[in-house]
N, C-alpha and C positions, 0 to 999 in steps of 0.2 A: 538638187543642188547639194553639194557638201559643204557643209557646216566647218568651222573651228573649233576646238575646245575654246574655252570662255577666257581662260588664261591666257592664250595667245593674242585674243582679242583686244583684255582689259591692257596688256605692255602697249599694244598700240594708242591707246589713250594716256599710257602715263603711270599706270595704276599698276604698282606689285604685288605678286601673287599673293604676300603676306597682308594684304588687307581685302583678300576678297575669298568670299564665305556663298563658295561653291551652291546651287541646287542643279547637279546633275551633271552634264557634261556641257552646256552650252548657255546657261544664267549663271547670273551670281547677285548676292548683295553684296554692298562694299560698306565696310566697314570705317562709321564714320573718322576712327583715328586718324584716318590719312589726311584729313581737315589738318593735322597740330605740323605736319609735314610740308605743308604747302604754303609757297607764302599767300601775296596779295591776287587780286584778279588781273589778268592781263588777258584775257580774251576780249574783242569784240560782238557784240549779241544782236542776233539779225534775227524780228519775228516776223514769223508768216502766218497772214491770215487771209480774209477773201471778201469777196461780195457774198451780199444775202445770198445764203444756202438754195439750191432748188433740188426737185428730184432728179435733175439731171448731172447731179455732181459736179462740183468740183473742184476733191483729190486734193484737198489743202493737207493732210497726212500724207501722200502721195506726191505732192513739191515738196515739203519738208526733209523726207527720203533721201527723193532724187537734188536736191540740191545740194544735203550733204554730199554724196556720192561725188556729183560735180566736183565740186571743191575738192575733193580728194583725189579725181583724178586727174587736177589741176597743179596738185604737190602740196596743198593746204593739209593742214594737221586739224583739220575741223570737228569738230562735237557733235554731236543730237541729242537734243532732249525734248522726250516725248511723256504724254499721260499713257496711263494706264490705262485701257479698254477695259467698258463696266459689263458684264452679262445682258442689262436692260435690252441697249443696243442691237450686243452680239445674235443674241435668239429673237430682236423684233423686228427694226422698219433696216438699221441700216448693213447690220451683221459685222463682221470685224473691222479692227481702226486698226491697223498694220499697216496701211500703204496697198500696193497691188501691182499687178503686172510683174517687171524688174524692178521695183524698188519696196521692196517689203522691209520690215525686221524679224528677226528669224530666234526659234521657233515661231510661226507665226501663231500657231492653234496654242500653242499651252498660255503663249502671251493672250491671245482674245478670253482664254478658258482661267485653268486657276493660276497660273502664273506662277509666284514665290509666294504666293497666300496674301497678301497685304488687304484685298477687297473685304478675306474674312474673317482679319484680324479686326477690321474696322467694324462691321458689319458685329459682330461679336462683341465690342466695345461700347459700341452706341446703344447695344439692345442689352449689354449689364446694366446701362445706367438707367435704363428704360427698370428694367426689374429689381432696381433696389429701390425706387423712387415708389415704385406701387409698394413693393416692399414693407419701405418704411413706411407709407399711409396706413398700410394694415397693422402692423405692430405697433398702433400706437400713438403713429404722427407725432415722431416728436419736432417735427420742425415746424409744424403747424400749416402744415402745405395744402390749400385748396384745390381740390384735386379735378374741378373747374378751369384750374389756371395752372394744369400742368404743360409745359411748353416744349416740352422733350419729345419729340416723334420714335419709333420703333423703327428700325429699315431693312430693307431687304434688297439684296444686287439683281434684281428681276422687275420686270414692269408688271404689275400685276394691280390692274383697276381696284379688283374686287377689296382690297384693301385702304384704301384711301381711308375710307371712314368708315370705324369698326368702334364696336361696343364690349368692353372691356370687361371682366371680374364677374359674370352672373354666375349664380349657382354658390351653393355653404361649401365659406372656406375657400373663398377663389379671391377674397379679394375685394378691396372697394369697388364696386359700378362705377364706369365712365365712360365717359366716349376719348375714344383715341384714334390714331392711325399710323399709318407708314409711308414712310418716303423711299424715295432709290437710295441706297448707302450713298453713292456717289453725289446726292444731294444735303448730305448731310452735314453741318457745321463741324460736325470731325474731320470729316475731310479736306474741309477747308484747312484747319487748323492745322492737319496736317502737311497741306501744301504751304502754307503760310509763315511756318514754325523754320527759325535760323539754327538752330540744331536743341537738341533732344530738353535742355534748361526752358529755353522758350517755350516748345511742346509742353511741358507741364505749366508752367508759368498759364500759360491760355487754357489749355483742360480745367484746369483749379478754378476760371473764370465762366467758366461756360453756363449760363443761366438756363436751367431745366426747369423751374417752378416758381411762383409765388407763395405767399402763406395769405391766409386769410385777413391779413392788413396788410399786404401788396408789398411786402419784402422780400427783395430778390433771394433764392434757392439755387448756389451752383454746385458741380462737381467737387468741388473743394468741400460744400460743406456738409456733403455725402460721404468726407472721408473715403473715399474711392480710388484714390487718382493712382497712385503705385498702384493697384490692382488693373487699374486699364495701363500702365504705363508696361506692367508683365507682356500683356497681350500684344500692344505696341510695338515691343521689345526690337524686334525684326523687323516691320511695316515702314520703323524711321527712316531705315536705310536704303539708299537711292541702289536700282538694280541696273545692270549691265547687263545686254545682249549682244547681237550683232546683225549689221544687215547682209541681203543677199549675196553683197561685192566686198564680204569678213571686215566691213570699218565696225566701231563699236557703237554704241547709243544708249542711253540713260532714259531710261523708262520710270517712273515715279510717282503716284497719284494720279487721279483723276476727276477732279470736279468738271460736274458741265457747265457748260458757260450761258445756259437759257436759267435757270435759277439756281446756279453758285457762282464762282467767279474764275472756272473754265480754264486754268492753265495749270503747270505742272509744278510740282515743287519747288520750291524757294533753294529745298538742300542741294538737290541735283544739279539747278543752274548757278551758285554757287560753286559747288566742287566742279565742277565743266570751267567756268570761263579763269579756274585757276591752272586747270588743265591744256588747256588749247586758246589758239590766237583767233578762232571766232567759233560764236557759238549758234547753233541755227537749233529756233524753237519755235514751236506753236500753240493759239490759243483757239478755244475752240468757237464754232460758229464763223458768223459774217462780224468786222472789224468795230461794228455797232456793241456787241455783247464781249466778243472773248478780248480781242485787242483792247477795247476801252476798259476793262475790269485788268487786263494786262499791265495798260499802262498807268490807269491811274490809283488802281489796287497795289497789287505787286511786286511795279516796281518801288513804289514809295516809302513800302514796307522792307524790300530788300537792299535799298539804295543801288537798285539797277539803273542802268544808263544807256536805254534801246541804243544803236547806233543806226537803225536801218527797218524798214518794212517793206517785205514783199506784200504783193495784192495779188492772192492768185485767180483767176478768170478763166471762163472756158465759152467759147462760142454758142455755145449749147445753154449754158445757161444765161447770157444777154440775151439770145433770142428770145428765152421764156419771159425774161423781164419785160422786153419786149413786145408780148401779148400773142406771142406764136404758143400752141399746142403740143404738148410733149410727143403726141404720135408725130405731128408734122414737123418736127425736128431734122429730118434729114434731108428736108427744100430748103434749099438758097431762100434766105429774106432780108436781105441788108436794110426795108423799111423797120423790120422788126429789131433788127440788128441795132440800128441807129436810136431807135426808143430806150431799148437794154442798157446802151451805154451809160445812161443818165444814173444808172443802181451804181456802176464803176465809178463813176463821177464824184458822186457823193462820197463814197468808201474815199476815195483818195484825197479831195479836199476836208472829210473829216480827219486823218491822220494830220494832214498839215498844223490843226489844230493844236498839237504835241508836241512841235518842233522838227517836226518829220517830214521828209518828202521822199514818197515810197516810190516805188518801183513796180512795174508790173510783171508777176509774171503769166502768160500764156499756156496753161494745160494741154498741148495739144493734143488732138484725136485725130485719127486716121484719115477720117468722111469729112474732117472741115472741110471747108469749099474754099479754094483759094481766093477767090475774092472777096468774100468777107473776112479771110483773115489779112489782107492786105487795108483792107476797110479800118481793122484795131489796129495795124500799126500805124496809117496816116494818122486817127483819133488820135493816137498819144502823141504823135510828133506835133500835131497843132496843138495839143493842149501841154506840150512841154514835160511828156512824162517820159523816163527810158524804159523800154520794153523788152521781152528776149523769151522765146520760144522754151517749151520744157518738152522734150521726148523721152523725158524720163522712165515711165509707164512700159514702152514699146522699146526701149535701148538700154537703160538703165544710168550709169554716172556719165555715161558719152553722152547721151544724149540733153544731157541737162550742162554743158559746159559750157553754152554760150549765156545760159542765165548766172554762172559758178562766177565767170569772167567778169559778168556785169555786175553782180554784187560784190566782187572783189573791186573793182574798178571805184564805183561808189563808196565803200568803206576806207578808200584809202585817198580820198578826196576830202572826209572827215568836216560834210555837212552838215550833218541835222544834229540838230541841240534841243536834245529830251526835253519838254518838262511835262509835269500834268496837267488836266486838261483845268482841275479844283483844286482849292487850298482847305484843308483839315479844316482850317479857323471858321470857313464860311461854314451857315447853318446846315442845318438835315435839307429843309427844304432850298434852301438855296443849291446846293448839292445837285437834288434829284430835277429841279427844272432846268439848271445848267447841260445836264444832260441831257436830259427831254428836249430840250430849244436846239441846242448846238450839235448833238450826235444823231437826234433820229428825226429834226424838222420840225418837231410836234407844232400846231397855233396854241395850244394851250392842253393845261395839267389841272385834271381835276380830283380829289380825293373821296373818296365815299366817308360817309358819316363814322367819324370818331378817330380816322386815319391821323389828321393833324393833330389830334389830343397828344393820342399815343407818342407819336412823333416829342412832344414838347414833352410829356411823362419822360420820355428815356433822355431828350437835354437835358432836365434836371435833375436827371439819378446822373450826371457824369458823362453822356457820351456823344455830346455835341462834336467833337471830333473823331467821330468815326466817320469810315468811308459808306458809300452807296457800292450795294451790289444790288443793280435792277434783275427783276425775274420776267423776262420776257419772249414772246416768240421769236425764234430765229430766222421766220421763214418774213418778215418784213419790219420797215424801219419802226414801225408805228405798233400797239398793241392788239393789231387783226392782222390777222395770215393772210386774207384773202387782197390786202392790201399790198400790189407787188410796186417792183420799179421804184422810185422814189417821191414818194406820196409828201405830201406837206400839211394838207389841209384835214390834219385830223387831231382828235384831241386823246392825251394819252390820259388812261386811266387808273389811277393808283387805287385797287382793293383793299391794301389790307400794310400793314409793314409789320416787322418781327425784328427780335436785337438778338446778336450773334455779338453774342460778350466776348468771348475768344478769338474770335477772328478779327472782333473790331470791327465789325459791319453790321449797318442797317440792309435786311432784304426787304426790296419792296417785290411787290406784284402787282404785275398789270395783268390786265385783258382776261385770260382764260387758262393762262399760262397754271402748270402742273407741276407739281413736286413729286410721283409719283405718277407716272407715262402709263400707258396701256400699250397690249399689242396690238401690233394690225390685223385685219381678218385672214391676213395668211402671212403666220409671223416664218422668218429666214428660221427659227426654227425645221418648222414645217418643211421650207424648199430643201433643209440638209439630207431628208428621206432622197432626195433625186441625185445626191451628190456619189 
């Protein structure tokens, strides 16, 4: 395919060449002045997200694409804003978040690889603050930091087990002993902050807050009082600003951060969708996971924080993966099973009367593949017509913006009917725990929430240091509603398990964790690294 220069791209969105600060011939970052340029928001904001994930995909980066595309080749001046693909990923189970087929964004390799640097500006920032904190324990400790109760992780953009838990400083002259570990940068409350952050004031604002430590009478230690924050804010310098690509049919897209949505809160910048819905009359984004994890931290995180105003949700689904819900076999995936078919539905089901919960009534869209079998896909569209949902095929994948024009037409049609009335799902005011079973009851089914010993302490310790109104970001599997994987389809009768909870001063969130859920992934026994030897 041949590419655009980036310049010709960014005029298609809006954006003059004087605020965008080139890397190469085909990215750029844009430079946030164009913000004082602009006035208020007039774009409409359409998230896509899907049913529980399976290994059979389903391509919710890949409608996102081609939906844009649709749109555009409908006469829409539409946006994308997408996250940033982490390394973790890229070399382990699932390999690049691009999109695929005909609807990618392009470069696609240097976007999955290093990009404009932002992963290791970040990556670099978290792990300064990591080495001033041992730092300062060793010279002295003057903040009186228990080094027991240091809460600041170390990260690295790679999945790598062997780190999780590691022992720190042995050996003269290294340093205090401790136990510590790593997480994936992209799990890391920078990241958040950085998706989080209304421009570069705020980003300090929450850096200065960011609780890395106690002292040994339990007094919070943040980035502020490390005297640090201009020196990550150096590093930052660049990472703040929202990057510009373009897809395979030259529209442009806004690429931005990356938190995941299985333990962060999985969507992309606050800056990028911002400058987009100032720029264009609708703006199509996505959150990561099944509508359980990325959507609900979507919408009851980010927009709340952003004073966003979804106007619309796709659900995207693929045949392939209701059958698995349905209790078919990934091998046997390519037999007609409309009994299996009919079980699966119930995973959609749920996705869709949980959005309702929001003010939303979504929309489906249909992934399609080549081998579906016509009568189960006639089987999804009856389902939707008795249960009152509009539907509309995506050949995105296999066609590129044609082929996604009847889904383009149908969320155009919907947005200008100007039904669903946002709100979220919790109000600030309710407790922590009120919070986290509102969500457990009403998003993933749970009969009941149970905490391991000292869980609800902690909980009531951080009420009373001030942050009774912070939000919930739950840390959970993505592969089902409940905190077991192994639990598909739409499970009810289980009880969700809260491990452990942590406070993310800067982002304004409590993370909790369930089940067995990882902050730091491993590879598979044959990571997409590996397969790239055959490519």
């Amino acid at each position: 395919m041949k590419l655009e220069r980036i310049e010709k791209i960014a005029l298609k969105a809006g954006i003059q060449e004087e605020y965008l600060e080139p890397y190469g011939k085909y990215k750029a970052k844009i430079n946030l002045d164009i913000l004082k340029t602009l006035k208020e928001r007039k774009g409409k904001l359409v998230l896509v997200t899907a049913i529980t994930p399976t290994k059979a995909g389903e391509g919710k980066t890949t409608i996102s694409i081609a939906l844009n595309e649709g749109l555009r080749t409908i006469g829409i001046h539409s946006l994308l804003c997408l996250r940033e693909p982490s390394l973790g990923p890229v070399f382990g189970l699932k390999g690049g978040a691009t999109g695929g087929g005909k609807v990618t964004v392009e470069p696609s390799e240097e976007i999955n690889l290093h990009f404009t640097g932002d992963m290791h500006a970040l990556t670099s920032s978290i792990n300064l603050i990591s080495a001033v904190i041992d730092n300062s324990i060793y010279q002295g400790n003057e903040f009186n930091i228990d080094p027991t109760k240091v809460v600041w992780k170390r990260a690295l953009d790679m999945n790598d087990r062997a780190l999780r838990e590691i022992h720190i400083g042995k050996g003269k002259g290294n340093g205090v002993e401790r136990d510590d570990g790593f997480i994936i940068t992209v799990a890391s409350e920078l990241m958040a902050v950085l998706c989080l952050a209304k421009d570069e004031e705020d980003f300090m604002s929450r850096l200065k807050n960011i609780t890395v430590a106690y002292t040994y009478d339990d007094k919070r230690i943040t980035v502020g009082d490390l005297k640090i924050s201009h020196a990550i804010m150096k590093l930052m310098k660049e990472a703040i600003k929202p990057n510009i690509v373009q897809t395979q049919e030259g529209n442009p897209c806004l690429i931005h951060g990356g938190p995941f949505a299985n333990i962060a809160h999985g969507c992309n910048s606050l800056i990028a969708l911002d400058l987009a819905l100032r720029l264009s009359p609708i703006v199509v984004t996505e959150a990561g996971f099944g509508s359980d994890l990325g959507a609900e931290k979507f919408l009851d995180i980010l927009s709340s924080v952003g004073n966003l105003h979804p106007d619309l949700v796709v659900m995207v689904a693929t045949i392939k993966a209701l059958k698995l819900h349905g209790g078919m076999l990934p091998d046997a995936l390519h037999e007609k099973n409309l009994d299996a078919l009919a079980l699966g539905m119930d995973n959609l089901k749920r996705h869709l009367e949980n959005m309702k919960l929001f003010g939303l009534t979504p929309i489906i869209a249909l992934n399609h593949f080549k081998e579906d079998d016509e009568e189960e896909i006639q089987y999804v569209l009856s389902w939707a017509k008795e249960n009152h949902y509009e539907v509309a095929f995506s050949d995105g994948y296999l066609q590129g913006g044609k082929g996604a024009k009847d889904l383009a037409n149908l969320v155009k049609n919907v947005l200008d009917r100007n039904e669903n009335h946002y709100h979220p799902l919790y109000t600030k005011e309710m407790s922590i725990k009120e919070k986290i079973e509102t969500i457990a009851y009403k998003i993933y089914h749970a009969k009941e929430v149970s905490y391991s010993p000292g869980v609800l302490e902690k909980i009531e310790t951080y009420e009373k240091n001030g942050f009774s109104k912070s939000y919930v970001c739950m840390a959970k599997t993505p592969e089902s509603f409940s905190d077991n994987p192994k639990l598909k389809n739409a499970p009810s009768d289980f009880t969700l398990h809260i491990r452990d909870v942590s406070l993310s001063s800067g982002a304004d969130f409590i993370v909790c964790y369930t089940g067995k859920v990882l902050t730091m992934p491993g590879l598979p026994r044959i990571p997409a690294a590996v397969k790239m030897e055959d490519e």
